[in-house]
C-alpha positions as CSV (number, residue, x, y, z in Angstrom):
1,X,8.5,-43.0,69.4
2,X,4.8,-43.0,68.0
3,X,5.6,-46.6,66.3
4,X,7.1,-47.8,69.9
5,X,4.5,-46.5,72.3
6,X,1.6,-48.0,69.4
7,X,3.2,-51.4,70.3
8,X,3.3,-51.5,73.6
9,X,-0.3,-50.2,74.2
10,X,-1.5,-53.3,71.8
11,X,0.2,-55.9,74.0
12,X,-1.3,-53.7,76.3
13,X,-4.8,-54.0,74.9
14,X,-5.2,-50.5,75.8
15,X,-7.6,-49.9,72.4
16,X,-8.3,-46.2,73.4
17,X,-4.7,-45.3,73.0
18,X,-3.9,-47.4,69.9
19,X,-7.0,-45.5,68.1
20,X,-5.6,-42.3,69.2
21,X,-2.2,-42.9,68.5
22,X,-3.0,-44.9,65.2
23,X,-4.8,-41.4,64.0
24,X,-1.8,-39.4,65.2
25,X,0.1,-41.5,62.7
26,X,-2.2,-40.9,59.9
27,X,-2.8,-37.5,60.3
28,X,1.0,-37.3,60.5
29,X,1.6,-38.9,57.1
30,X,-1.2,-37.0,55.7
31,X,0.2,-34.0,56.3
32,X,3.3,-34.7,55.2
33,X,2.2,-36.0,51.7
34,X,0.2,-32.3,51.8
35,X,2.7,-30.7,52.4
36,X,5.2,-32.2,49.8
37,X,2.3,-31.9,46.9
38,X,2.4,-28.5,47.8
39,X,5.9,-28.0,48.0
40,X,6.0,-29.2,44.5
41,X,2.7,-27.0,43.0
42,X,4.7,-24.3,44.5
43,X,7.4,-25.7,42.5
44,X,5.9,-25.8,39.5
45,X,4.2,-22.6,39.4
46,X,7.6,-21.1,40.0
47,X,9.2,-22.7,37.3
48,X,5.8,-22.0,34.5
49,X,6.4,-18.4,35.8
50,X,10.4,-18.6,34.8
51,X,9.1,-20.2,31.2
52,X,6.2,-17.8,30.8
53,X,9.0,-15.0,31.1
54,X,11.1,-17.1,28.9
55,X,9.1,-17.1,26.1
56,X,8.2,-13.4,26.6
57,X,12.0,-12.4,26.2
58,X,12.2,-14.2,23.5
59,X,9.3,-13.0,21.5
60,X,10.7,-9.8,22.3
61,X,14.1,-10.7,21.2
62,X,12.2,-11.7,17.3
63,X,10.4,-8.2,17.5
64,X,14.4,-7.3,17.9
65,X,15.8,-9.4,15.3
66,X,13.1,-8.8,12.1
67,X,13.4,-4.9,13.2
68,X,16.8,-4.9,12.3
69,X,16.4,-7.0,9.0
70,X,13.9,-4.5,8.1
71,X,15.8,-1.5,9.3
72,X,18.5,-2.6,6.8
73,X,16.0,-3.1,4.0
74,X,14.6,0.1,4.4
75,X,17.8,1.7,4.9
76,X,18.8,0.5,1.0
77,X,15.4,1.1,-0.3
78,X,16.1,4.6,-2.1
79,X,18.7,3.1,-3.8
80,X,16.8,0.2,-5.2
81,X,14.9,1.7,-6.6
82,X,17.1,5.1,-8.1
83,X,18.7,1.9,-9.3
84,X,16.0,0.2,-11.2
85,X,14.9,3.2,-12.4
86,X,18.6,3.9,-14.0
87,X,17.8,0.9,-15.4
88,X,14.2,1.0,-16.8
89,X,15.4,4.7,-18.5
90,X,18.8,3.3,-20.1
91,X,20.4,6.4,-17.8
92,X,24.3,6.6,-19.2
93,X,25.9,8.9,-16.6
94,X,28.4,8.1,-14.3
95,X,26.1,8.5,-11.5
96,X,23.7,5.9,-12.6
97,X,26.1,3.5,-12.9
98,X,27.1,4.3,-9.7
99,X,23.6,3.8,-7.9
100,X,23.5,0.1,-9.6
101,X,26.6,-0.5,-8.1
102,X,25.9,0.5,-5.1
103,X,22.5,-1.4,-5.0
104,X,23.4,-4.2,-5.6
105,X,26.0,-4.8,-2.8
106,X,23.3,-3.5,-0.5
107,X,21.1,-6.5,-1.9
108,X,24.3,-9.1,-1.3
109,X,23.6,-8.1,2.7
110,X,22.2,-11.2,5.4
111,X,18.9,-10.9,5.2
112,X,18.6,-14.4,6.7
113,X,17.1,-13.7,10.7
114,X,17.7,-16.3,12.9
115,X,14.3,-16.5,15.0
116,X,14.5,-17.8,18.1
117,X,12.0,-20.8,19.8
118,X,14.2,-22.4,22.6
119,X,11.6,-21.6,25.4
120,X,9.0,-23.0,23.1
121,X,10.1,-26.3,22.2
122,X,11.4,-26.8,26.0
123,X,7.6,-26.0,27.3
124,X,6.3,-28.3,24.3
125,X,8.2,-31.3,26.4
126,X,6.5,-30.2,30.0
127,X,3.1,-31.7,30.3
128,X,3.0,-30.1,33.6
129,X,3.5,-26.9,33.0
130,X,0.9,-26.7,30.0
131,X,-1.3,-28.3,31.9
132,X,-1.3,-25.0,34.3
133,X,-2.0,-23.6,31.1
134,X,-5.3,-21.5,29.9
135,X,-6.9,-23.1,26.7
136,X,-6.6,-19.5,25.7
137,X,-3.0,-19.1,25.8
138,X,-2.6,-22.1,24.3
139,X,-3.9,-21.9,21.4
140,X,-2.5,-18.4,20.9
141,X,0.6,-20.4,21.8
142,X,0.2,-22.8,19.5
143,X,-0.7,-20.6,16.2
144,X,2.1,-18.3,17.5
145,X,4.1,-21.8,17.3
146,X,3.2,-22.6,13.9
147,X,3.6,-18.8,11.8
148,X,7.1,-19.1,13.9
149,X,7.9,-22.1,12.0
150,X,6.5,-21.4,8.7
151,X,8.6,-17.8,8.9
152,X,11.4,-19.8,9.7
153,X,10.5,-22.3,6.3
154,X,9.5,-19.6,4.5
155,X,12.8,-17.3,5.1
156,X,15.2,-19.9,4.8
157,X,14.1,-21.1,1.1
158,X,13.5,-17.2,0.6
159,X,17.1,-16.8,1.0
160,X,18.4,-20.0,-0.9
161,X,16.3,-18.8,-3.9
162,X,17.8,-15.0,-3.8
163,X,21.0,-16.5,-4.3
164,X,20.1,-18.7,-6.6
165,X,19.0,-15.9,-8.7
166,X,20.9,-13.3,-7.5
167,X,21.8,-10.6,-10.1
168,X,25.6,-11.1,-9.1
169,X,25.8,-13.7,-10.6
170,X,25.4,-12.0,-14.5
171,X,28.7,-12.0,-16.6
172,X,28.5,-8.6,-16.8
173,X,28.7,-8.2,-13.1
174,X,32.4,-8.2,-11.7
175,X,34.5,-7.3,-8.6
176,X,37.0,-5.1,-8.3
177,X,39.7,-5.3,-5.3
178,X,40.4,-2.6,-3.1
179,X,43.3,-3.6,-0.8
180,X,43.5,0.1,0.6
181,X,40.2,0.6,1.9
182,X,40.0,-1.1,5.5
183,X,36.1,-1.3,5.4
184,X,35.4,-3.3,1.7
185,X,38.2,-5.0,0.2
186,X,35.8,-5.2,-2.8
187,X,33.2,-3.7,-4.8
188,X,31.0,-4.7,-7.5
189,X,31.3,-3.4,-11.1
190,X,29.4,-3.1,-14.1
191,X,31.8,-4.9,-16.8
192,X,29.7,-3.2,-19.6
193,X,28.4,1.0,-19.5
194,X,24.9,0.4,-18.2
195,X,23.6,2.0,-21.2
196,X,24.4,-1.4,-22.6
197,X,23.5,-3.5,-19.8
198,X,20.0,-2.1,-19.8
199,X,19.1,-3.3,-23.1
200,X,19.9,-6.5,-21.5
201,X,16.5,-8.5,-20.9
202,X,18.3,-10.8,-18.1
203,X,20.0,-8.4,-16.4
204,X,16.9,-6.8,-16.3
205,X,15.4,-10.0,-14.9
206,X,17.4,-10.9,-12.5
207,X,17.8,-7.5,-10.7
208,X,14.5,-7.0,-10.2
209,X,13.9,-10.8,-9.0
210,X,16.8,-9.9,-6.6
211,X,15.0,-6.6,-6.0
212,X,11.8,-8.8,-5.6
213,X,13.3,-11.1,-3.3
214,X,14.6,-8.3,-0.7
215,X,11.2,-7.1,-0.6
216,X,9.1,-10.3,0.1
217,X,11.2,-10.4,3.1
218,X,10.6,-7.4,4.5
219,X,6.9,-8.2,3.9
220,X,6.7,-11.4,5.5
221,X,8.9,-10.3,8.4
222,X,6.8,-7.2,8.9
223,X,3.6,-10.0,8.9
224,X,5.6,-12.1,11.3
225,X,6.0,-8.9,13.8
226,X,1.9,-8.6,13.7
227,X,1.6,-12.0,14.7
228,X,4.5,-12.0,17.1
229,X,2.4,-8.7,19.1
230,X,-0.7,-10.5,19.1
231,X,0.6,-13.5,21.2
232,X,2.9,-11.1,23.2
233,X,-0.8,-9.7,24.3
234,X,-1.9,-13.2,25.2
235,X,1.1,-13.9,26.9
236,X,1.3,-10.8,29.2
237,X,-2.9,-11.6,30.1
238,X,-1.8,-15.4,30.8
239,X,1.7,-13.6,33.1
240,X,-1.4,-12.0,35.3
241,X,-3.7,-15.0,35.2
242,X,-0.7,-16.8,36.8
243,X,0.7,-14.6,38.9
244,X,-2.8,-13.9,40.8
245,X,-3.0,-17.9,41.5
């Protein structure tokens, strides 16, 4: 209607009407363009809320994950080391033997964690939502980023090694089969009394390697929950920043 009534007041030469009109027209698609970039700020600050939650959940979720590594570590830890020291005093009773047993199935559990960084890498790929970003958070961001990925490294050939070296896999280590017990259908055995075995120099080894092994992840997962707090702190001052904007 604008467009029409423009028209006919320039065949009209009616110049008062065609400025008025013509800056009804502007205005009209300024506004709208205003009102679209706003639309989509609004947009975006709704979905880098969404993320910034994300990633909050699934820091939490690692704090989760390494807790229960740890929990299970710590749980077996006694009998570690009642076990080495069986060992390191030649002990030949029954119990002793026992207690090796017994620790080193514990040390056969998945100590591999499966950190999480989904809502990480999928921010890394949206230039702008970090550009909404504080320098501040990101470069907590970013170191958190980078001890998440050397945890990850660092676990992962952790784990390949204690198998590698695992004491299991001595010849004097075997498995006996217990069909009747619903819960293990095997267990390990000493093949030899373990007041052999512990004059043994590479079973001596290779347990406490194994023993070594369990440990150093406890340790760097117990690092990795420092770090993982520290950027949680960053991320909940950044959830403010944003949500007073």
């Amino acid at each position: 209607m604008i467009l029409q009534r423009l028209a006919t007041s320039i065949r009209k030469q009616d110049w008062f009407t065609v400025l008025i009109e013509t800056l009804i027209v502007v205005f009209g698609v300024f506004v709208g363009i205003q009102l679209g970039n706003w639309n989509e700020a609004r947009q975006d600050q709704s979905g880098l809320l969404s993320t910034v939650e994300r990633l909050k959940g699934e820091a939490e979720l690692n704090l989760k994950i390494a807790d229960g590594v740890i929990e299970l570590i710590d749980d077996f830890e006694d009998g570690r080391i009642a076990a080495m020291r069986a060992i390191s005093s030649c002990d030949a009773s029954e119990e002793a033997q026992q207690r090796v047993e017994s620790a080193m199935e514990e040390m056969m559990s998945d100590l591999s964690p499966e950190l999480v960084d989904f809502s990480l890498t999928e921010l890394g790929r949206r230039d702008e939502y970090l550009d909404r970003l504080s320098d501040e958070f990101r470069e907590a961001m970013n170191t958190y980023q980078g001890h998440l990925a050397e945890e990850k490294s660092a676990l992962a050939s952790n784990n390949v090694l204690l198998w590698d070296q695992h004491v299991i896999k001595h010849p004097a280590i075997g498995a006996e089969f217990t069909p009747d017990d619903p819960e293990t259908s095997t267990e390990l055995k000493l093949r030899v009394p373990l007041a052999v075995l512990c004059l043994d120099a590479e079973f001596q080894r290779e347990f406490a390697v194994t023993a070594g092994f369990v440990e150093s992840t406890k340790l760097r997962l117990k690092r990795f929950q420092t770090r993982t707090r520290d950027y949680l702190d960053a991320l909940q001052d950044e959830q403010a920043r944003l949500d007073a904007r």
